[in-house]
N, C-alpha and C positions, 0 to 999 in steps of 0.2 A: 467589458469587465470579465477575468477570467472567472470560473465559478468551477469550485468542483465539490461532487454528489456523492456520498458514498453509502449504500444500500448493505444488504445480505449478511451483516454480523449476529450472533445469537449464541444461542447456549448449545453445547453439543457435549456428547459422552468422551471421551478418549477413546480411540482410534476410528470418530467418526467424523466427517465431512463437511462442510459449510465453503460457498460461494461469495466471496466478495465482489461488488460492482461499481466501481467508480464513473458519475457518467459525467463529462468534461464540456464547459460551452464558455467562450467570449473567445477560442485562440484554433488555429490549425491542428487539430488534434495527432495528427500522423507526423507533423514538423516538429514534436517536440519529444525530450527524454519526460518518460513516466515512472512513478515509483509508488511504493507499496512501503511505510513506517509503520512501527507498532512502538509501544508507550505502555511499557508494563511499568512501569515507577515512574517518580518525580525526575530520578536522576538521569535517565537516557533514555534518548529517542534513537529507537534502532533504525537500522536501512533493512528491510527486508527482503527486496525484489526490485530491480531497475528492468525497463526497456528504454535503450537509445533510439532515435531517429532509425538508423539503420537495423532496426531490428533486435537485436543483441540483446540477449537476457540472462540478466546476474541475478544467482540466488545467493545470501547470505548461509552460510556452510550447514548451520542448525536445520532449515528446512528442505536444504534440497535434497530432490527424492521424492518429497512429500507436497510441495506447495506447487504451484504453475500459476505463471502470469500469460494473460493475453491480452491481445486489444482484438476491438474490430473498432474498426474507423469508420467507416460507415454510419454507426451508429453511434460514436463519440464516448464509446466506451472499454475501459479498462475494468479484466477481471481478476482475480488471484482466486485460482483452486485450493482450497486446504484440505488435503485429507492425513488421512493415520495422526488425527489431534492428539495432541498433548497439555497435559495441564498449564504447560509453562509456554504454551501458544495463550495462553491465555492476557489478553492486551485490549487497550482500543488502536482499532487500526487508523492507517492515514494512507489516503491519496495524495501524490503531490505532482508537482512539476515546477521544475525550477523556473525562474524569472531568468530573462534574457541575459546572459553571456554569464551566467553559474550553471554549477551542476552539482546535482543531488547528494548531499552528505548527511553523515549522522553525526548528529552535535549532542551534548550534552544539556539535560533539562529536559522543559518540554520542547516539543517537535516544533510548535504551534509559538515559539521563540527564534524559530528560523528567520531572520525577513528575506531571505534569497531563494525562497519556496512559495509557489500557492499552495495553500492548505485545502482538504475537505474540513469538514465538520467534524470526520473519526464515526467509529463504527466500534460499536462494544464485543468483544468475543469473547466469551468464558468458556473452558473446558476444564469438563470435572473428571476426575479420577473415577 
């Protein structure tokens, strides 16, 4: 059963810091695209951050600069750096990984209405002004 964990969301100032930690277990963790959703509304579930199988790392335009994905496989985990916050980083976040022969999109609604994703459980991030 695939399972995914996501640790490290909280409260931060604007232009300060926080670490997210997704940690991954029932699938080959290095064999699969990885992703990073946020869910500031009812109505859409953003794509924040992709890593392909090969490596490849897409930032959606709003953060990049400012956010960084990694994994270490080793320990079956995915991270997203966030720093220089902003208020309107303000979300719960998601880890995912798509289900066999899909890949990672942003749909409208909630995230967690995807069926062609595993979900985390989401991580709460608030940044205040």
């Amino acid at each position: 059963e695939v399972q995914l964990a996501e640790s490290g969301g909280g409260s931060a100032q604007a232009g300060g810091s926080l670490r997210l930690s997704c940690t991954a277990s029932g699938f080959t963790f290095g064999d699969s695209d990885m992703g990073w959703f946020r869910q500031a509304s009812e109505n859409e579930c953003e794509l924040v951050s992709t890593i392909s199988r090969a490596g490849i790392i897409w930032y959606t335009d709003s953060v990049k600069g400012r956010f960084t994905l990694s994994q270490d496989n080793d320990k079956n985990t995915l991270y997203l750096q966030m720093n220089s916050l902003r208020p309107e980083d303000t979300a719960v976040y998601y880890c995912a990984a798509p289900k066999r022969g899909w890949l990672l999109y942003q749909n409208r609604g909630s995230c967690l209405l995807n069926p062609n994703a595993y979900w985390g459980q989401g991580t709460q991030v608030t940044v205040s002004s």
